[in-house]
N, C-alpha and C positions, 0 to 999 in steps of 0.2 A: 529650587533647592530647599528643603529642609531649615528652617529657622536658626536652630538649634543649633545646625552644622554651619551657618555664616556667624552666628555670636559665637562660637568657639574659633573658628577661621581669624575671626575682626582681632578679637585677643589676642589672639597668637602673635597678629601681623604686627599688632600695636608694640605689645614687649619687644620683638624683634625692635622695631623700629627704635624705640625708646633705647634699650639696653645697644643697641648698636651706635647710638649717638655718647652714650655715657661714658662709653669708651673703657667698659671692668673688663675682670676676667670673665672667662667661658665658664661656665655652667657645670663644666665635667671637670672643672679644675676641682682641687684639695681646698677645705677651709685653711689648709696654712700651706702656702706657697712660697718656696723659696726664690729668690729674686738676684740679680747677677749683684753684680761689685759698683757700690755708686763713687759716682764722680765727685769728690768737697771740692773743685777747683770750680763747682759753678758757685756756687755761695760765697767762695770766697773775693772769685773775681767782683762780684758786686756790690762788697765792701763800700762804702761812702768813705772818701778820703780823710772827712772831717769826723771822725766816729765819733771822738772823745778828744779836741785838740787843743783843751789850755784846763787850767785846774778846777772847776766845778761845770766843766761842759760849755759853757756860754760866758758872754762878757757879762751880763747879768746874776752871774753867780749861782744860778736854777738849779744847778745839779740835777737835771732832769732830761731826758736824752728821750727819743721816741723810739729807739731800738726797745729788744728784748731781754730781759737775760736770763740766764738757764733756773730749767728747773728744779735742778738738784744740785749738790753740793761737789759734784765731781771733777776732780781737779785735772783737767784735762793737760796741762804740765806744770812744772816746778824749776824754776834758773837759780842758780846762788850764780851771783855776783861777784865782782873782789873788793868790796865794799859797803860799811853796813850802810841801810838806805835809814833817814828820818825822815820827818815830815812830807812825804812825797806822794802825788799823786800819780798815778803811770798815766801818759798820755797816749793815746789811741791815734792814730796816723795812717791813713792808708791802709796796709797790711804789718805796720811794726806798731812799737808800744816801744816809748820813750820813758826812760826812767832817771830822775834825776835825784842823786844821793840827797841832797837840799844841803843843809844845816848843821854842824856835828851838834851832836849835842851828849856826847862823853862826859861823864862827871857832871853835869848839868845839875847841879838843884831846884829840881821842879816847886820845891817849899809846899809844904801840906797845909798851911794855913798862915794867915797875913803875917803874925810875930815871928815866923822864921825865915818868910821870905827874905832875900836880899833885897834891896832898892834897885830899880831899874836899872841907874847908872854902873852899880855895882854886876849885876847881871849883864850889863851890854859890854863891859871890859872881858869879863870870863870866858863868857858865849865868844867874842870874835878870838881869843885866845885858844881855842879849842878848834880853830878851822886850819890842821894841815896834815889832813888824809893822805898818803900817797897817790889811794888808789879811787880817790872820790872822781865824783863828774859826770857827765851825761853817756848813759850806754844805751843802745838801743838795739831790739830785740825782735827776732821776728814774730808776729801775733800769732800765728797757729800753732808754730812750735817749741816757739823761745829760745831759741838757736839768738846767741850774740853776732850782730852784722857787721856794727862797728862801738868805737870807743870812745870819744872825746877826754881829755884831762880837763877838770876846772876845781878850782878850790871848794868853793860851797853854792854850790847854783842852784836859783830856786825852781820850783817849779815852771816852765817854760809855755808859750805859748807856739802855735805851729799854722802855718798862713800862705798859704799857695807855695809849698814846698822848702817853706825856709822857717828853721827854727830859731825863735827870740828868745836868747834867756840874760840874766844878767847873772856875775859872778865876782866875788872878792879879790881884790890887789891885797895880799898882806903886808904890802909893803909901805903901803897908803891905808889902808882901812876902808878904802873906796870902792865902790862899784864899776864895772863894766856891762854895757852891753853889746852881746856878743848877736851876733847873725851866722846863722851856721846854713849847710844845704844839707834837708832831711834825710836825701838819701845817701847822703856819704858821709856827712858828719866835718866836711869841710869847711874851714873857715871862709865866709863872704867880707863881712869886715868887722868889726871893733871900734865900740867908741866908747873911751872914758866918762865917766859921768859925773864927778868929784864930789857925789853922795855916795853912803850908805843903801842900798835894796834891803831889802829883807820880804818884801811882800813877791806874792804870783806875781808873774809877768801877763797881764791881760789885754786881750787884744780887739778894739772895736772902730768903727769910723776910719778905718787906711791907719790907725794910731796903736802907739802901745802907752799906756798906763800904769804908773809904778808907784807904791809907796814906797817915800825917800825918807834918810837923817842925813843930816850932817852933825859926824862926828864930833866936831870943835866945837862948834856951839849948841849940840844938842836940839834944835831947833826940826821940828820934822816939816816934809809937805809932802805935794802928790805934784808928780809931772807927767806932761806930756812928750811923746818924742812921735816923728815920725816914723815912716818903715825902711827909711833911711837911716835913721840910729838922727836925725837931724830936731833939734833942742825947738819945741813948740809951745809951751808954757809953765808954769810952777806956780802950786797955790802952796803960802806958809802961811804954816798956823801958828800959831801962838805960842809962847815958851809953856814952857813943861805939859805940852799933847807929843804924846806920838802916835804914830800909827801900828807900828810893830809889826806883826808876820798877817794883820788884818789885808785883806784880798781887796782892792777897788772895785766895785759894781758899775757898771754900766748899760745904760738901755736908753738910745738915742741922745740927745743933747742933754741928758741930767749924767752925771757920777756921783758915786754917794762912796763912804766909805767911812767906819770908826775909827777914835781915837780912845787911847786912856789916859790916864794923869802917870805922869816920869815920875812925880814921887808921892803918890797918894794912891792905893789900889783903889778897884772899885770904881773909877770917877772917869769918865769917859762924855765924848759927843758922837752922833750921828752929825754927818755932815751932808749936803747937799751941793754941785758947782755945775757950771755950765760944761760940760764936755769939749764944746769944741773951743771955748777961751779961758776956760779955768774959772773963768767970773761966781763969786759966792753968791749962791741964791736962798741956802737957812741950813741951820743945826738946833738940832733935841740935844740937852741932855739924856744920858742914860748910863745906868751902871754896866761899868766894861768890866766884867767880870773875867781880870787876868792874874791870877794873881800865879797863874805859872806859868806865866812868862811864853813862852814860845807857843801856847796855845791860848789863842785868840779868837771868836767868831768874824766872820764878814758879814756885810750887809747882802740882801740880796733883792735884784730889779726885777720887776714883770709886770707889762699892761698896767703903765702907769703907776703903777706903787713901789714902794719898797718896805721891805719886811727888815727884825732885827729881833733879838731878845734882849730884855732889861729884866735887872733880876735889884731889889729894894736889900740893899745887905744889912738895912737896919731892920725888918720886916720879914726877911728872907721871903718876900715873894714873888714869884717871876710872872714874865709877863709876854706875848708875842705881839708884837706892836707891827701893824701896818700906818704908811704916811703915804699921802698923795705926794707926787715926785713934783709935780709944777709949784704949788702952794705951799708945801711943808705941813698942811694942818695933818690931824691925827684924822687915817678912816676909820679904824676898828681898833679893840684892844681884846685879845684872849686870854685869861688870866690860867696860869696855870697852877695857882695856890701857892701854898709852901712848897716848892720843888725849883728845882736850879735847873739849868739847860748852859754847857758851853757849847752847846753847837749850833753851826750855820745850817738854817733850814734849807729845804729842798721844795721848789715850789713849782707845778704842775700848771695848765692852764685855768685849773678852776679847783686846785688845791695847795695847801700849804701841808708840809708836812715835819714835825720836828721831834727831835725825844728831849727829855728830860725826866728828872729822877725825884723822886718822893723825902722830904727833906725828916718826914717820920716815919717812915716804913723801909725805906731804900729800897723800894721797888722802882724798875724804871719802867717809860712809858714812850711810846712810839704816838702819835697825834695827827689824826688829819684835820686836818679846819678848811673852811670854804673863805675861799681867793675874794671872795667881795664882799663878805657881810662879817668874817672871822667866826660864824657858828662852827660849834663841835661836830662835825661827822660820825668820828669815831676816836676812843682811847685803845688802845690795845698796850696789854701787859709783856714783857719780853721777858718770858720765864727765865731762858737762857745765859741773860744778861749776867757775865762772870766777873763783872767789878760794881762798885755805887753807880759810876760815868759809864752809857754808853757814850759814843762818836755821836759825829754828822751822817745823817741820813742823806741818799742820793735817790734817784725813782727815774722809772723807765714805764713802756706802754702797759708793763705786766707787775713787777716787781719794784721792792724798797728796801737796799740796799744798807745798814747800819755799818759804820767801822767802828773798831773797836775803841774803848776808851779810853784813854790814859790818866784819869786821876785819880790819887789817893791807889795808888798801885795800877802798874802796865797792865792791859787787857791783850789778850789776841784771839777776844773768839769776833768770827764775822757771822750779821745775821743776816739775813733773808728775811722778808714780810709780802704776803699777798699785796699788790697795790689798792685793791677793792675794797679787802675786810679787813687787812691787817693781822691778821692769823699770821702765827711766824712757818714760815716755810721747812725752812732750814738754816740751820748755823755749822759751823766749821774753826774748827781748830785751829791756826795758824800753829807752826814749830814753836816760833817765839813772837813776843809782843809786839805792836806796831802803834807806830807817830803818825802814817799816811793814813790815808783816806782813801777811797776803792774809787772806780770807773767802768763803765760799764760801754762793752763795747757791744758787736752784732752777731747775741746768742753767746756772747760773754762778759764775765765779769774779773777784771783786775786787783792784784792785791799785793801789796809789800809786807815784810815785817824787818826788826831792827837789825837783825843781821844778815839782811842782802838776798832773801828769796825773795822771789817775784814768782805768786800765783795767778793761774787763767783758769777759770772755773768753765765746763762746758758741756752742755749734756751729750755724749753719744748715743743715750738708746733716745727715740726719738718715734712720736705718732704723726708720721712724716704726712699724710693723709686719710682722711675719713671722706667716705663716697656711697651712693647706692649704687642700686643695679637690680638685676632679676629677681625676684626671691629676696634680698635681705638689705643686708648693711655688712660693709667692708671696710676694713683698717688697716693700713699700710703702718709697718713697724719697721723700724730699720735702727741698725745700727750704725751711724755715724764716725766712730772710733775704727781703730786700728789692730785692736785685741778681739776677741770672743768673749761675749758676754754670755752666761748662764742663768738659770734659772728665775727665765723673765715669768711675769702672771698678767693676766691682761683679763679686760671687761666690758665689754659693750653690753650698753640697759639704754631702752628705746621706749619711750610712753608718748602716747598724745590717740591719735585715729578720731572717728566719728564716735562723741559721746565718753572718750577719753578711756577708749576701752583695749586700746593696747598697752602694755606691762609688758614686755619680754627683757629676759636676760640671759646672757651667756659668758661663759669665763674659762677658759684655758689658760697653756703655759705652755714655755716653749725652753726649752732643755737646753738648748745652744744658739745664738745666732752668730755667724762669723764674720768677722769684720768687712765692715763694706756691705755685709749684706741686709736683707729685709726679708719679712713673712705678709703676707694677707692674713689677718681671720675675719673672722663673719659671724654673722648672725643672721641665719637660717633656718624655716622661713617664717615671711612676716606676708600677712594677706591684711587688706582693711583698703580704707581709703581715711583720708582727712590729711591735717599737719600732722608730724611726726616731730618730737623730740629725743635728738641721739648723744648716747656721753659715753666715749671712750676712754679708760682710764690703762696705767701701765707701771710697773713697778717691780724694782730687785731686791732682794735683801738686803738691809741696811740702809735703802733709798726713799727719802718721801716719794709718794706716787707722783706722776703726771698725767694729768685731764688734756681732755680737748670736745670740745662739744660741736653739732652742727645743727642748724634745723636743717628739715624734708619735708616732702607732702609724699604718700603712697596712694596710688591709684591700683589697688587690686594685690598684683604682685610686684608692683612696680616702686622701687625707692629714686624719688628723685630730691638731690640737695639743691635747696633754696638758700642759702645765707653762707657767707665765707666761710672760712675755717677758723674758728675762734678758740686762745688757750685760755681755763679756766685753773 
């Protein structure tokens, strides 16, 4: 037989074989292929129960979560409440999202600078005088839709923590001024049991070691500490501090047998301790000074645990300099110090397994700034500017596998824009408007992100269009686009551009649009054809009017006409 006719024969047989294993479409199909109605009931059923389940994601305070969250700013729904919510994080649960009013804080004088402040005391009369909402307490919602499931009544409950199907929150007696902790079942909202605690709460409810974790006061004498309780609501230890420290709406940290958690001075702004105790007996093991920069009161930092250290901001109010201070959690000495200049930060950082990540603001320019620093030596990574930024204060940063979540800030005037920042580069993604200003802080669930503002909406950001897969096959490169959502989306544009081959001599690109996709459904396009051999690198991009783009990249190797992908599906 002819040579010639077995290397054209061998070819053939190979692509067959190959493109028959890759499992694409046929050959005589369209560059863009319509695709039936997809299933959300598989993504959804594989929800992890624990998404987002107490207030900065972990007993550690990390605000860091390995989910996704979307790429664009698309508010996948919108609840009002009957209820303004404050200080509240949405807790992530299975398939609902817990939302708990927190705190009134009506009339509140936030004080714009220390000679107008009230004194603590005087602030902690007002503040509990302002807790009797009719319609305050814990609602819970469901996370796709935000359909309300059920209701709980409580006066001012903080932030809650959620633990093999039962939720832990504490909540005010007005009658007493005292706290209760309450044990509810997540999925009805039923009372399990109640137990008096003859403190004050004010902090998250956190949950670590079978325990829950609370900062306490006692009203009478002023006197604050930190207790233990078990998951029986059953009384395990209390450490008191010293007269005039409190703790305030500060969160306790936790990460194995250390807890850490700040104080500030009751009647001297500015003056505060990091503290250090044993977890599982309370027993003091050391405390830093550092400036607890509270001087409004109900917006406090936490400290935050991870792989052995813990992290905080101290800000010099004689110097106005701040500072990101990491300590070794066994020893107490100092590991690292990242000085951020003249610039203030009230916010609790968000810290990653080999990042630290924090904003603060420029005390000469009132520019602010988003920060990543390296988890073991505190070098600079990167600064990134937050154009967007619509007050002096942003919020706390939170971070996921992809993204860096910003909430908005509330001093020196309410903020309500929410940012978005690349995790990588810190480029701002996108930002978002809320109706009205917000006291909470976001949460980031799977492929979304949560949001409150002061008057009772609860946002769920979530992308529908979506580059649901990128693959080869005969001849080219394929991209599964879909739309996720419920509506018709229009006038999508999309771009696959593919470089690498032997000698780096492929360059191709291609780019269409796609006039309608209708809900549920999806297209193919392509990029046809590509002949070479070598690695291949491919980047798909997509985008609506009014929307940042969204990337997704894969590598490949081409053999001839042959695209095969070598490396997962990676978003960029």
């Amino acid at each position: 037989m002819n040579k010639k006719i077995v290397f054209i024969l061998s070819v053939l047989l190979l692509n067959v074989a190959i493109f028959s294993a890759a499992g694409v479409v046929h050959n005589n199909e369209r560059a863009e292929h319509c695709l039936p109605p997809i299933d959300l009931n598989i993504s959804q059923a594989s929800a992890s129960d624990d998404t987002w389940p107490m207030y900065r994601y972990d007993a550690g305070n990390t605000g860091c979560s390995p989910n996704t969250a979307p790429f664009t700013n698309h508010v996948s729904w919108k609840q009002q409440i009957g209820s303004n919510i404050y200080q509240s994080t949405p807790i992530v649960y299975g398939e609902k999202v817990y939302i708990c009013t927190n705190w009134a804080l009506d009339d509140f004088d936030k004080g714009e600078n220390a000679a107008r402040a009230p004194s603590r005391i005087e602030a902690l009369h007002t503040f509990l005088n302002n807790q009797n909402t009719a319609s305050s307490g814990l609602y819970c919602l469901d996370a796709y839709t935000g359909e309300q499931l059920w209701y709980q009544y409580l006066v001012a409950p903080s932030n809650p923590a959620i633990v093999n199907g039962n939720v832990y929150v504490t909540d005010l007696d007005t009658s007493s001024y005292y706290s209760s902790l309450y044990c509810l079942d997540a999925e009805t909202g039923a009372l399990i049991w109640q137990k008096p605690l003859g403190v004050l709460v004010l902090s998250s409810t956190i949950y670590a070691n079978d325990k829950i974790y609370l900062g306490c006061l006692d009203i009478n004498t002023y006197y604050s500490s930190v207790r233990c309780y078990d998951l029986t609501g059953a009384f395990v230890w209390s450490y008191l501090l010293p007269a005039n420290e409190m703790i305030w709406f500060s969160a306790p940290a936790v990460c194995g047998e250390y807890i850490c958690f700040i104080t500030s001075g009751m009647y001297y702004y500015f003056t505060g301790n990091i503290y250090c105790l044993n977890a599982l007996t309370g027993q003091y093991r050391w405390k830093h000074p550092i400036f607890s920069f509270g001087m409004y009161m109900y917006k406090t930092q936490s400290p935050v645990c991870r792989e052995g250290k813990v992290f905080c901001i101290d800000f010099d109010f004689y110097t106005y300099y701040g500072t990101l201070r990491c300590y070794d959690l066994a020893s107490g000495g100092l590991s690292w110090n990242y000085p951020l200049g003249m610039a203030i930060s009230m916010a609790t950082p968000a810290v990653s397994e080999d990042s630290v990540f924090i904003t603060a603001s420029d005390l000469y320019s009132y520019d602010s700034y988003l920060y990543r620093v390296h988890i073991n030596n505190g070098t600079l990574q990167w600064k990134s500017l937050l154009f967007s930024a619509s007050s002096f204060f942003v919020g706390s940063p939170i971070c996921c596998a992809n993204k860096v979540i910003i909430s908005p800030g509330s001093f020196y005037g309410y903020s309500n824009e929410l940012l978005c920042c690349d995790v990588e580069t810190g480029i701002l993604d996108w930002t978002y408007q809320l109706d009205e200003a917000s006291l909470g802080e976001a949460s980031i669930g799977d492929e979304y992100v949560y949001m409150v503002d002061y008057t009772g909406k609860v946002y769920a950001f979530h992308d529908v269009l979506k580059i649901q897969a990128v693959f080869g096959g005969l001849f080219g490169v394929n991209a599964l686009i879909k739309n996720t959502g419920d509506v018709s989306l229009t006038n999508i544009t999309w771009r696959i551009y593919v470089t690498g081959g032997a000698l780096e001599m492929i360059h191709r690109e291609t780019t269409g649009s796609i006039a309608e996709l209708q809900a549920g459904g999806g297209k193919i396009v392509r990029l046809i054809p590509l002949i070479g051999i070598g690695k291949l690198h491919i980047s798909v991009s997509v985008s609506m009017p009014d929307m940042n783009i969204i990337k997704a990249t894969k590598e490949a190797v081409i053999l001839g006409t042959i695209v095969l992908v070598t490396k997962p599906f990676n978003w960029v």
